[in-house]
N, C-alpha and C positions, 0 to 999 in steps of 0.2 A: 504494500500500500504506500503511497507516494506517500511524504511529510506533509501536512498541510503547513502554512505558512502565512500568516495575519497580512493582509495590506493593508489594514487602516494605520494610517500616520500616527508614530509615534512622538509628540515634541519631546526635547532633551529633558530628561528626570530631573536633571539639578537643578534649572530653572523652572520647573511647577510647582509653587509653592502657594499658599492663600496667602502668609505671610513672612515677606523676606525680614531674616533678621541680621544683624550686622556679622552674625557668624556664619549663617549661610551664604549671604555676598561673598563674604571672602572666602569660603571655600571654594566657591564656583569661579571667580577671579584668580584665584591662584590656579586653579587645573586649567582653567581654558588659556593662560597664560604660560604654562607648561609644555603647552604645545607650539610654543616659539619658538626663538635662540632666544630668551631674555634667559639673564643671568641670576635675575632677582626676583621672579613674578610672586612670591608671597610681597614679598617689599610695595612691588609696585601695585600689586593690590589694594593695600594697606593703602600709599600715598593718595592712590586715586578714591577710594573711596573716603577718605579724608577729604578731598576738595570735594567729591559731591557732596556730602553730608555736611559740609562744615561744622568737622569735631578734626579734636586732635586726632593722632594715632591713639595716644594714651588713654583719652578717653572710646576711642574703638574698646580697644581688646580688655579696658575694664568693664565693660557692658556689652557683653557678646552679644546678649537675647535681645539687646532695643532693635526697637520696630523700624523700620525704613518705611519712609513713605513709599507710594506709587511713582513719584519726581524724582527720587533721591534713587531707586532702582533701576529706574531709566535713565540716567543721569550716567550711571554708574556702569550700567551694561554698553552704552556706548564708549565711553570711555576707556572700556577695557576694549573694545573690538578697534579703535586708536592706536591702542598699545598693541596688539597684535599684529597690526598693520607696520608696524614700526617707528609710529611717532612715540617721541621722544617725551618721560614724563614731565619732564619738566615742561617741555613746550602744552602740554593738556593740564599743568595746576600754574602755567604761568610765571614760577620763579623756580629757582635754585637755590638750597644755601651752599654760602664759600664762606668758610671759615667762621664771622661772628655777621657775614652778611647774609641776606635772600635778596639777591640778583630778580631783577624782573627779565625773564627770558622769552622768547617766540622763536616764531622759523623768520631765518633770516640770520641767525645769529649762531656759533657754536659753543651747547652748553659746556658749563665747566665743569674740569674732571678736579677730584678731590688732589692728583699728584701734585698740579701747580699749586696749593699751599705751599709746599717747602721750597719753592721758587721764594714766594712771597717772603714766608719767615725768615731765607738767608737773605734776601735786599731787605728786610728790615734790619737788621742785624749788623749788616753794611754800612746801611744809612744812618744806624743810630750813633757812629763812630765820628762821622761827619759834622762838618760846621754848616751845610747845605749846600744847597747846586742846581741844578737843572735835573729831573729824573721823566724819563721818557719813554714810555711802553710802544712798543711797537705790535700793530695785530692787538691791537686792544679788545674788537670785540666788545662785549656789556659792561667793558671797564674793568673787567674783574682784578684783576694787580692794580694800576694805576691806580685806582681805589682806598682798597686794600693798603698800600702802603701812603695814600695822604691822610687816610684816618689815625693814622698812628705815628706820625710827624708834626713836628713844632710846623706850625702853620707857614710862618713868616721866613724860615730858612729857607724852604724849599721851591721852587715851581714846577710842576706837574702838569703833564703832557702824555695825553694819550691819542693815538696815533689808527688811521683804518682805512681800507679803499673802499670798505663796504656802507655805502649809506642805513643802508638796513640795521646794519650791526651798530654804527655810530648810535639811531635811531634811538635803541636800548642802551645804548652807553651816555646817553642824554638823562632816560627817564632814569637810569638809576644812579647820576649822580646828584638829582633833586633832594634822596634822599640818603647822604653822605651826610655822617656823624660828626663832622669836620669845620672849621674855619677855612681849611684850605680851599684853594681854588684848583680846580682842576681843568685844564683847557683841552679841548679834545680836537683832532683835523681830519681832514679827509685828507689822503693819499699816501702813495706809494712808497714801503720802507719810510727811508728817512729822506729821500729826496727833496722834500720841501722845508729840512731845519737847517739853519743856517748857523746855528750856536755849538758849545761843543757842553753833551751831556756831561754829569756827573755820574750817574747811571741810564745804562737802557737795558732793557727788559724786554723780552720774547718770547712768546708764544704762536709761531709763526705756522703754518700748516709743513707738515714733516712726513705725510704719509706719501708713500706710489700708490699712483693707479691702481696697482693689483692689490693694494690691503684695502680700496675703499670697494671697489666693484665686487656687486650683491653682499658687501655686507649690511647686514636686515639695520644693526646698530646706527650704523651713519647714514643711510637709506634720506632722511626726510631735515639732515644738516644739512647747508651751504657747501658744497666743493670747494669754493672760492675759501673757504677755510679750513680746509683739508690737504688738497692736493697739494706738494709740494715737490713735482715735476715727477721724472725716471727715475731718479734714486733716493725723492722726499727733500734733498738738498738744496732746490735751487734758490730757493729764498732765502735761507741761511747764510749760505755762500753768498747772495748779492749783499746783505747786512755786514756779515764780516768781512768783505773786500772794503768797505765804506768808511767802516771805524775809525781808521786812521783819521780821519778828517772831522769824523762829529764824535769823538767821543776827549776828554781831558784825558790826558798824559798821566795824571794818576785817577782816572775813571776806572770803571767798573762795566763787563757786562755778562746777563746771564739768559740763557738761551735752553727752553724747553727743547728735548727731541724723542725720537725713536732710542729706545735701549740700543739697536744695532746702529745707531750713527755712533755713539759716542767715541770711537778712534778716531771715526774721518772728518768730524766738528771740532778737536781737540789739536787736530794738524794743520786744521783751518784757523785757529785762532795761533796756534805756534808760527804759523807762515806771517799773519799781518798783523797781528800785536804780540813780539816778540818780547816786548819788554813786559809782558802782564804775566800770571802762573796762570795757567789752565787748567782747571781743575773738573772731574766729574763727579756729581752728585745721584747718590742712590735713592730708588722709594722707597715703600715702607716695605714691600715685598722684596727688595734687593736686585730693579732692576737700576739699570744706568738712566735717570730720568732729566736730567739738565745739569747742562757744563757754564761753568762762568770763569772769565779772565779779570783777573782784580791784581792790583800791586800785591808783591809780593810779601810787603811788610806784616801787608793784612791777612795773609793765612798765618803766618808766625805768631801772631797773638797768642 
């Protein structure tokens, strides 16, 4: 006798329910998120159903059983099929935190990854050695360095400059210097490297696009960033290499500068800086997992401390 075999439609189990509770949300947000590359889908579960509900996380997972509206489930069910799709969480709750900020982010702009903190922390560190100067981010993007190190500087030492060809990205590096904890002023430009400064920094800062081609295509991850802040040529170099061919010219003689990359550049960005500021130490710094995450040339006096 043949199998008999039901054709009436079955809708997904997980999502039949009379009433969704913030436990069942995210049970069904994490498994249908699992079926992605995300690296974090309980996480980003969590986030996003935080911005639809607006509750903390904390308050999520201390009150499993509260009720979801019929808004706040649909709210949320979309948001997860976003994330699936590969937009990026931040670009669906709108901000990022960095460090003691929350970044306002969208597409247009490349969110930020937690490694550049310890960019940020050593030019603080640097800076706070100093009597002031000119410091200059390059590839600024939402501001996030330039920022970052004029809320934690004597106002009046320093001036601050951050630097983008992307008006997009400027965009958000506007809306979130409105709200900078700071006296300082922060002046932001359009365009290319440094080609439009005419001064010589005291530090400049990079977060430049360092990937090839082939680490950005079909990954799900970068899918719904800017290229324009990615790509950085055939071997991720080319921008790097045009900044550190320049320095000689815009950076002080006992300047400073420190330069985000790929773990695998850090020999060929270290030879790049020994070729054109010979007189600085090039030094490579590790993340917190121990890869090679940004190199900086600084006088020499200053690693001897």
């Amino acid at each position: 006798m043949p199998m008999l075999v039901s054709t009436k439609p079955t809708p997904p189990p997980d999502r039949v329910v009379t009433q969704e509770t913030v436990r069942s949300a995210l049970a069904w947000g994490a498994t249908r998120l699992r079926q992605t590359p995300s690296s974090t889908p309980r996480l980003d579960a969590e986030l996003l159903l935080s911005h639809a509900t607006d509750r903390t996380r904390t308050a999520l997972l201390v009150w499993p059983d509260h009720a979801l509206t019929s808004d706040q489930s649909a709210e949320f069910s979309r948001l997860i099929e976003e994330r699936a799709s590969g937009v990026p969480v931040a670009y669906l709750v709108g901000e990022r935190s960095f460090m003691e900020f929350d970044l306002a982010v969208g597409p247009g702009a490349l969110v930020p990854r937690p490694e550049t903190e310890l960019l940020v922390e050593w030019s603080r560190r640097l800076l706070s050695e100093r009597s002031g100067g000119v410091v200059v981010d390059v590839g600024t993007g939402l501001g996030t360095i330039i920022l970052a190190l004029a809320s934690h500087l004597p106002s009046g030492d320093y001036a601050f400059i951050g630097s983008d060809p992307s008006p997009d990205a400027l965009a958000w590096a506007r809306q979130n210097r409105t709200s900078l904890n700071s006296n300082a002023t922060v002046h932001l430009v359009q365009g290319d490297l440094l080609t439009w400064f005419g001064g010589k920094a005291t530090l400049v800062t990079a977060n430049l696009p360092y990937l090839r081609p082939d680490q950005i295509d079909g990954n799900w991850e970068l899918a719904n960033e800017p290229r324009l802040a990615l790509d950085g040529g055939a071997q991720g170099l080319e921008l790097i290499e045009r900044l550190v061919v320049s320095m000689p010219t815009k950076l002080k003689r006992l300047g400073a500068l420190a330069l985000e990359i790929d773990p695998s550049q850090s020999k060929a960005v270290v030879e790049l800086l020994q070729r054109h500021l010979p007189w600085l130490n090039a030094e490579v710094h590790q993340d917190l997992a121990g890869l090679d995450r940004f190199v900086t040339a600084s006088p020499i006096a200053e690693n001897q401390r």
